[in-house]
C-alpha positions in Angstrom: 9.4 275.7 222.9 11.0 272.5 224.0 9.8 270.6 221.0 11.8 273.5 218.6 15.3 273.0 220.7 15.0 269.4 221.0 14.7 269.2 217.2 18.1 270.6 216.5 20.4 268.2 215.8 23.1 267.2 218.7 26.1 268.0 215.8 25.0 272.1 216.0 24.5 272.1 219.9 28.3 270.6 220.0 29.5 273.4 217.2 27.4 275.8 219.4 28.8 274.6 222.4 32.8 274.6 221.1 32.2 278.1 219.5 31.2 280.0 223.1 33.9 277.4 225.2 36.4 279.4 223.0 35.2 282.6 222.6 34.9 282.3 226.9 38.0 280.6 227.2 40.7 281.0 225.2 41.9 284.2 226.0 42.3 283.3 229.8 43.9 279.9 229.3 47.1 281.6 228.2 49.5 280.3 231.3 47.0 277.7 232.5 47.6 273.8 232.2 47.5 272.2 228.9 46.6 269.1 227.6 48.3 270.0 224.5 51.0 267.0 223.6 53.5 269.7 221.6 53.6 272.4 224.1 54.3 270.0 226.6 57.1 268.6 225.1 58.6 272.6 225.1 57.7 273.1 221.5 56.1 276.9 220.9 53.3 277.7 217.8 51.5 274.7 218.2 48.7 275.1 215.3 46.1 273.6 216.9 46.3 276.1 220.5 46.7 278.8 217.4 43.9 277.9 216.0 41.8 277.6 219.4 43.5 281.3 220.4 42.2 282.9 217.5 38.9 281.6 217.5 39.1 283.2 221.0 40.6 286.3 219.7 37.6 287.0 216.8 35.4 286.3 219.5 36.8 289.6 221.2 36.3 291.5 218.3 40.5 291.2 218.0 40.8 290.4 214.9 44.4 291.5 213.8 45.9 289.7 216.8 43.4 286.5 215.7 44.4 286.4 212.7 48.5 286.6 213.7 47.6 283.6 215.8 46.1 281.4 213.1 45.4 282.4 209.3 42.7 280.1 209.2 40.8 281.1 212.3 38.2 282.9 210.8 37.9 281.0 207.6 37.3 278.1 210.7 34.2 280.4 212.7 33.2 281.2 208.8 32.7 277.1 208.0 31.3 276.8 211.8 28.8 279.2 211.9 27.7 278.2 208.6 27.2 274.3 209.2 25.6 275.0 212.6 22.7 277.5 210.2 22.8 274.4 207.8 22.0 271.7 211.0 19.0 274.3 212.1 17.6 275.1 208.4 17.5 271.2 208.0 15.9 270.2 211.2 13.1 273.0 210.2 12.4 271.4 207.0 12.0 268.0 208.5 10.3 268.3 211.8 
């Protein structure tokens, strides 16, 4: 069993990884500290906490209130998902 998850490639375990951080943390981040340059500055609807918000959101099976935070969040967990299946199928075919 180690030799299978060893042969995945580091690129999906970091997909893998930024998929569940989201989908755990997002939705309880909402008043915490940000490292986020434009909300600090006082601006609102940065796209990039949008983004991270409705990737949280889907996550939660919200899906109208993900996609009011970001358009392209699911299009983004759609292209995620799908690179992270590509890494795996790949790392089959050559181990």
């Amino acid at each position: 069993m180690k030799s299978i998850l060893s042969a995945i490639p580091r690129e999906a375990w970091l997909w893998t990884a930024g998929l569940v951080g989201l989908a755990v943390l997002a939705p309880s981040l909402e008043n915490s500290v940000t490292l986020c340059v434009p909300t600090l500055l006082g601006f609102d609807g940065c796209w990039g906490c949008g983004l991270g918000r409705s990737i949280g959101q889907l996550a939660h099976g919200e899906v109208t209130e993900s996609f009011a935070s970001h358009p392209f969040g699911i299009p983004a967990v759609l292209v995620i998902s799908a690179r992270i299946v590509h890494l795996v199928r790949q790392s089959r075919t050559v181990s």
